[in-house]
N, C-alpha and C positions, 0 to 999 in steps of 0.2 A: 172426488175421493177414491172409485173406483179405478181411476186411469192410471194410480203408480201402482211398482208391480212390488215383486217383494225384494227385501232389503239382505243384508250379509246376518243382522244378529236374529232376525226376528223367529226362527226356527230354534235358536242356542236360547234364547230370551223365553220362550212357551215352555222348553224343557227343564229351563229353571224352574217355574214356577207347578209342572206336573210333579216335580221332584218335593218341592215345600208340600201340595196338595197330597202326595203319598203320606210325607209323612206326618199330616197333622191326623190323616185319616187312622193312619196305624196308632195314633197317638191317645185317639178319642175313642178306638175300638169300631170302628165306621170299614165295611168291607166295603175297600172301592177297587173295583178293577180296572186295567187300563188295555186298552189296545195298541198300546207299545212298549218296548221295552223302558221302563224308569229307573234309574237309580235309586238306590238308598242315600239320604240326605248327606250324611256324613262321610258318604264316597264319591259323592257327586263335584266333580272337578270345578263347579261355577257354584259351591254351598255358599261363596264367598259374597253372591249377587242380593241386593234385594228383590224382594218379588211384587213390591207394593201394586202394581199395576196386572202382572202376569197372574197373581194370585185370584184376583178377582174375575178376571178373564177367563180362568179353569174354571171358575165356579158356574159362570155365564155358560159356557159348553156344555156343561152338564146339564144346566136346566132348561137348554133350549136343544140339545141335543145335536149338537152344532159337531159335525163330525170329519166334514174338507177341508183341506188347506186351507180353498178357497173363501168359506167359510169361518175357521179360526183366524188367519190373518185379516181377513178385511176388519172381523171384529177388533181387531186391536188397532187396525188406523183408528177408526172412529173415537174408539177408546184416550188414543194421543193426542188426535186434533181436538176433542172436546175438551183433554188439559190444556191444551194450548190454547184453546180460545178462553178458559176458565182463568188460565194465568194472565192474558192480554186483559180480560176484564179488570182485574186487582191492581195490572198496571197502571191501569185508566183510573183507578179509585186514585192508588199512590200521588198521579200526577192532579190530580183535583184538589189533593192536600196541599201542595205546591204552592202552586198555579189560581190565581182569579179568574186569570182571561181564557175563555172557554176555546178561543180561536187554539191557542197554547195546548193545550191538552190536546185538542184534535192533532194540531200537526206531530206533536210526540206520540200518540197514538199509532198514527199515521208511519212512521220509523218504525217505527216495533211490526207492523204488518207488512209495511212493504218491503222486509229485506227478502231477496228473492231464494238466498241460499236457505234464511231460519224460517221462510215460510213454507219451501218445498217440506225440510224435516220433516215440520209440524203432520205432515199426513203420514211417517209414516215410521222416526226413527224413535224406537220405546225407551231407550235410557236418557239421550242426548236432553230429549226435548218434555221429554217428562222433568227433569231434572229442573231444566230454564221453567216450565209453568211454576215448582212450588220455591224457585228462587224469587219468581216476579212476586208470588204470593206474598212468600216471607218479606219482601220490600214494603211490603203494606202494612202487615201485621209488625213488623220493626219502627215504622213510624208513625204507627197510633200506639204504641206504646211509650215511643220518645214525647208523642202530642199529648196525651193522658196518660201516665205514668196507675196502673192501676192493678190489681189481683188478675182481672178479669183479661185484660189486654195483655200481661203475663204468659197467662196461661194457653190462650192462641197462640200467640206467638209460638212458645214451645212447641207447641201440636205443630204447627209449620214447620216447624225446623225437624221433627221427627221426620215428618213426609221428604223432605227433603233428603235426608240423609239415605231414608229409604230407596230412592230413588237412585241415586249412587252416591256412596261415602264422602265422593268429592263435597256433598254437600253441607258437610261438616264447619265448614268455612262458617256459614252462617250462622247458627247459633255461637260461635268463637268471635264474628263480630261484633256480632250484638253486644254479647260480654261486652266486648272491650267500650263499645258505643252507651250503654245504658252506665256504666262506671261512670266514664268520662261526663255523661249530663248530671250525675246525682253531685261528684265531685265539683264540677264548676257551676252548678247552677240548684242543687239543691232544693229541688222542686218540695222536698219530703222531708221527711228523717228518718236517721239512718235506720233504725227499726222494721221501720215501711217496707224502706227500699229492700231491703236486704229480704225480707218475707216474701217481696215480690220476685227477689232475685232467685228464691227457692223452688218460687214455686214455679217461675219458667226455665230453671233448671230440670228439676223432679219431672215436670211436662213432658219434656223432650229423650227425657233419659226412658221414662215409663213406655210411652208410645213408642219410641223407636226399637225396643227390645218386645212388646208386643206384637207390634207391625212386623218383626222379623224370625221369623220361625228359627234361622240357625241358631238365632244369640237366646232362645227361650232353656237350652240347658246350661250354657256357661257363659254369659250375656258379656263378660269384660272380655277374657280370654279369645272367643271364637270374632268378638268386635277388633280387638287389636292384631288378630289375625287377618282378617278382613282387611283394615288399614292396610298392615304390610306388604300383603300382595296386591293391593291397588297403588299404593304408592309409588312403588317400582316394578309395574306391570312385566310379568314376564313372555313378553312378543320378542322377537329378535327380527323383524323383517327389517325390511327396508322402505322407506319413504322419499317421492321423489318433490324436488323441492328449489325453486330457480336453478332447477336443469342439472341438480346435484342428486343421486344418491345416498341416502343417509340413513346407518344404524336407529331404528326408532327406541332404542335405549340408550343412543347416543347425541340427542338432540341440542343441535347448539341452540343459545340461547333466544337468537331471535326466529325461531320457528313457529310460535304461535303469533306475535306480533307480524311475522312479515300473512302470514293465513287473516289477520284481521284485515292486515293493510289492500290486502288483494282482493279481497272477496264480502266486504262491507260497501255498499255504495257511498262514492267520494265525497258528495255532500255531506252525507251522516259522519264523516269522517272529522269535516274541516267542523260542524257545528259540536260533534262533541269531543273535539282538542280546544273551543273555545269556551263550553261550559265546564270543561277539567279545569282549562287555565285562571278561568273566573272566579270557580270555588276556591283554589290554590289563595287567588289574589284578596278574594273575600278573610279567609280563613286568618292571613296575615295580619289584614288588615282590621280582624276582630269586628268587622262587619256591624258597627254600632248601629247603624241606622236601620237591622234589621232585627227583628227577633229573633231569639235563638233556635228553634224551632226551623226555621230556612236555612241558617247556616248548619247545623246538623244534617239535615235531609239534604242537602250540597253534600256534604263530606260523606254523608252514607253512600252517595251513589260512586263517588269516586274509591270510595274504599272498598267499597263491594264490586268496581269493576277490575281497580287495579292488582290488587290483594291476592287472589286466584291465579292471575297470570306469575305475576311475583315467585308465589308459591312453589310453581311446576318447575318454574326455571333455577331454584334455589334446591330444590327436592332430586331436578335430573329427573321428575318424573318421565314416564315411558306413554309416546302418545304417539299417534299414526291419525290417516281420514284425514288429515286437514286441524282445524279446532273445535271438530264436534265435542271432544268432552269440555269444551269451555263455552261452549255453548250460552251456557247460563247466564255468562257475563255479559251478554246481549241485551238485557234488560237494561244494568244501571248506564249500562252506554246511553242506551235511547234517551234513558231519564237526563243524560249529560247533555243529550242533544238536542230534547226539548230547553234547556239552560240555555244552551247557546244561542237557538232559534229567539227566543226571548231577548236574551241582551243586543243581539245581532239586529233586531226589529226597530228596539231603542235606539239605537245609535242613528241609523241611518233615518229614524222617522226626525231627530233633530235637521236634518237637511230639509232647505227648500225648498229644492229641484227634481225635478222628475228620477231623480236618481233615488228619493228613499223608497221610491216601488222596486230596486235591484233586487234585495233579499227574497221578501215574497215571489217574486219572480223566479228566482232560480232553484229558490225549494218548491216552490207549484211545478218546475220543469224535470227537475228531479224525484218529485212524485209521480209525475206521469210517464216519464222515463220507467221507473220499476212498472208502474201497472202494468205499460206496455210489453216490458220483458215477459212478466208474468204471463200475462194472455196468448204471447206468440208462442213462448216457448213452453206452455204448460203440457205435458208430465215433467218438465225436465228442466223448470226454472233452480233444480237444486246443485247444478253446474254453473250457478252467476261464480264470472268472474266481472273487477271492475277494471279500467281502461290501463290501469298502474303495472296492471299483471305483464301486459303486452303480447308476445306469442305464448300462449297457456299448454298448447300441445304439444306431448313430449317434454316438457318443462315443470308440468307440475301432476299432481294425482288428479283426475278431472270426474271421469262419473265411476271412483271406488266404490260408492256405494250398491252400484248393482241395480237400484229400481228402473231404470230404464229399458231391463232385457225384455218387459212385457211389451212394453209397444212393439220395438224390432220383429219379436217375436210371432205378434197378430200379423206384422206386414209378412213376415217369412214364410208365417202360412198361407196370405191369399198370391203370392208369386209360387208357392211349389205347386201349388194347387190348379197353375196352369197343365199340370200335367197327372191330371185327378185319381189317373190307373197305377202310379207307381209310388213308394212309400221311401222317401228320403229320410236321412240320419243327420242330425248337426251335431257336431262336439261344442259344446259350452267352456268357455276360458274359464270359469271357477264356479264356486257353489250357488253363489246366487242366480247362474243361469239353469241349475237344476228345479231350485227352485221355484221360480216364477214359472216353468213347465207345466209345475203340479196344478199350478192355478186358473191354466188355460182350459176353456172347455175342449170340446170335439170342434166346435164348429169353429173358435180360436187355432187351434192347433192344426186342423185341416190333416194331413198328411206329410207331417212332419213329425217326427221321432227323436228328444232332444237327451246324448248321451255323456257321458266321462271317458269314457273309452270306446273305443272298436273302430270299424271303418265308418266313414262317413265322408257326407255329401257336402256337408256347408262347416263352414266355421265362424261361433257369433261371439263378440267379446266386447267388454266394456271398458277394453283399452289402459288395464291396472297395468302397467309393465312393470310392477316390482314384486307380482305375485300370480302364481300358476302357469298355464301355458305363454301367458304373457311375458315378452321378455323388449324391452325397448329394441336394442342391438338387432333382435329378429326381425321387428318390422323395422328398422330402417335397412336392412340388409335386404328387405324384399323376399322373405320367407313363402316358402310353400302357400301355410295359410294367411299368407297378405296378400298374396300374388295376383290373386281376381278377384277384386272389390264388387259386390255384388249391389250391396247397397249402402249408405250409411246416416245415420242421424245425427243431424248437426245442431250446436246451440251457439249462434252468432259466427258459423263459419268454425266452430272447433267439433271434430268428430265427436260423440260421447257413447255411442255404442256404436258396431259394425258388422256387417254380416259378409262372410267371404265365400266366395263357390271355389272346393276344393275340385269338382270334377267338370267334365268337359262331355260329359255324355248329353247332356241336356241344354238346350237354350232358355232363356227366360226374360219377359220381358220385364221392364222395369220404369215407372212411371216416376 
């Protein structure tokens, strides 16, 4: 938990949530002071975030007095990865509902944990993967209510879907499918009458609408208005950078359409790939085929996961939404994938267990090897399993955005301090390629930081960078031109032979050894 450093939002993410914390305190008559500068809510450039996680996290600070970086951010990994394992739980419910065969459930379990990119998140990225825990949730609570149609499973639900939304707007999708999903069961299978249903339809309306305007302190004075504001500027985010992408530079407000698809294709491991394009194709073939010989109840939760993975992507590509990092804001769709991929695992099992020959041990075989395959990624490469790329990618560096997100400047960092520290009398400067090298500085102790001094400007001694070439000191064209600060590679950290952060000696006054 300790060993990632810190990320690009998680300082913008805490300031959201002092800015809600102002002003609920100005709200309630509550004098709270701050030891920083906060904005007022409604001048505050990110009033448009939710704070469902950041809000509580201020609260935690205050009562435990929690007053360093060090400190406040590590409390918010914990904070993530607890949703994430709280959502991996609800998963595990979902696929119980499924599933009889317990072997099943583990190995889809097993998906959902071992993907190496959405398991790095989980410690430490607060909207992404906050997002995907109350998406897995909502998967749960959306089909126990398709399973019992009742007041009570209604009304969860809704509460799920509030969280969700909270979480980022993106998550809007889910209560909009459900809609569409509880219709569609009342209209062809009529568990009810219409009466029921419709009461029930209220009241996991009402739910969602209530909680989500409670849970969000901007929308508590003009709850429609400041909410389709919100939308708006999430919808067509306004970043104008650039994202690099099979080796292309691209407007991230001008994204072609298969930009999040080729980021699945790349950076999912290929197993999970092939078994959940054969539990899409299955539901697909189910669905046509009106699946008599199954209860309706498996062909709904088939089609829920397909529509809840495919629907999202759909969306962004139809909207022109504005997206960068990769597919972290799709993150979510992570879930009903796995849930595809436990389907496939399943049918893929049957098939081949009809074979006589040693051949129906192929499957379990090659998913027992592509399980162990990720464990292994994980354990070698851990802080910095959140750089999987899979073998599709091909050459990854300079090709594609590789550790944007920044967590990996603490490690670099710790080693940076025990090589300057060869020379314990003299105090070195490093210029950091962008903000999260500032960052993760704050986080180091003394005994971390050694005698090194990490800046944004002036002279300096070293240059460390996480290799973003579409943004700050970072420029591709520089380093392959063999730039100043590339010119003497000092040291660098690698994940399966591709750079992910790197540390460069701008001076020549000093030697240093390097293990």
């Amino acid at each position: 938990m300790l060993d990632f450093g810190v990320t690009w939002d998680e300082d913008v993410q805490r300031m959201h949530g002092l800015v809600s914390s102002k002003y609920i305190s100005n709200l309630i008559g509550y004098d709270c002071t701050f030891s920083e500068s906060v904005d007022d809510l409604h001048e505050h450039i990110g009033r448009h975030y939710g704070v469902l996680t950041q809000l509580p996290a201020i609260v935690i600070e205050r009562l435990f007095d929690i007053n360093t970086p060090y400190g406040y951010y590590y409390l918010r990994h914990y904070i993530i990865f607890g949703l994430y394992c709280l959502g991996l739980l609800f998963f595990i419910k979902s696929l119980q509902l499924r599933f009889t065969n317990p072997v099943i459930v583990f190995c889809g379990a097993l998906v959902f944990i071992l993907s190496p990119r959405i398991l790095g998140h989980a410690f430490f990225n607060p909207k992404d993967i906050t997002l995907l825990a109350f998406y897995a949730i909502g998967l749960f609570t959306h089909l126990q209510y398709i399973k019992n149609p009742n007041l009570k499973s209604a009304f969860w639900h809704g509460l799920v879907c509030a969280l969700a939304i909270n979480a980022r707007i993106t998550g809007l999708v889910l209560p909009v499918l459900s809609f569409v999903f509880f219709t569609i069961d009342y209209l062809v299978y009529r568990k009810t009458n219409f009466n029921k249903w419709l009461l029930q339809i209220l009241v996991f309306t009402s739910s969602f609408i209530v909680f989500t305007i409670a849970l969000w302190p901007y929308l508590w004075e003009n709850p429609w208005a400041n909410f389709w504001e919100a939308f708006e500027i999430m919808k067509i985010f306004k970043w104008d950078g650039d994202v690099l992408i099979w080796n292309e530079f691209i407007k991230a407000s001008k994204l072609p359409w298969y930009y999040i698809p080729s980021w699945i294709l790349i950076s999912v491991p290929p197993v999970y790939l092939l078994l959940g394009f054969l539990g899409g194709v299955l539901t697909l073939y189910r669905f046509v085929q009106t699946l008599k010989h199954k209860t309706h109840f498996f062909l709904l939760t088939d089609l829920t996961m397909g529509a809840f993975f495919i629907a999202p992507i759909c969306a962004v590509i139809i909207l022109n939404s504005t997206l960068y990092d990769g597919w972290r804001h799709l993150f979510f769709v992570y879930a009903p994938l796995a849930f595809l991929a436990a389907i496939g695992i399943e049918k893929a099992i049957q098939i081949f267990n009809r074979l006589k020959s040693r051949a129906r041990y192929l499957i379990p075989i090659v998913i027992g090897i592509q399980f162990l395959l990720m464990l292994g990624f994980i354990v070698k490469y851990h802080p910095h399993q959140h750089t999987y790329f899979n073998p599709i990618a091909g050459n990854v560096f300079t090709r594609f955005d590789v550790e944007y997100w920044g967590a990996s400047y603490k490690d670099a960092m710790i080693k940076l301090g025990e090589i300057a520290n060869q020379h314990p009398d003299n105090e070195f400067y490093c210029l950091v390629a962008n903000w999260p090298g500032l960052m993760n500085s704050e986080i180091l102790s003394t005994d971390e930081r050694k005698n090194v001094k990490y800046i944004a400007k002036g002279d300096y001694h070293f240059y460390i960078t996480n290799y973003r070439f579409t943004y700050g000191f970072d420029k591709r064209d520089k380093f392959l031109d063999g730039h100043r600060h590339y010119s003497n590679l000092l040291f660098n950290i690698k994940v399966r032979g591709v750079p992910v952060i790197g540390v460069y000696q701008i001076t020549d006054q000093f030697e240093f050894e390097v293990d």
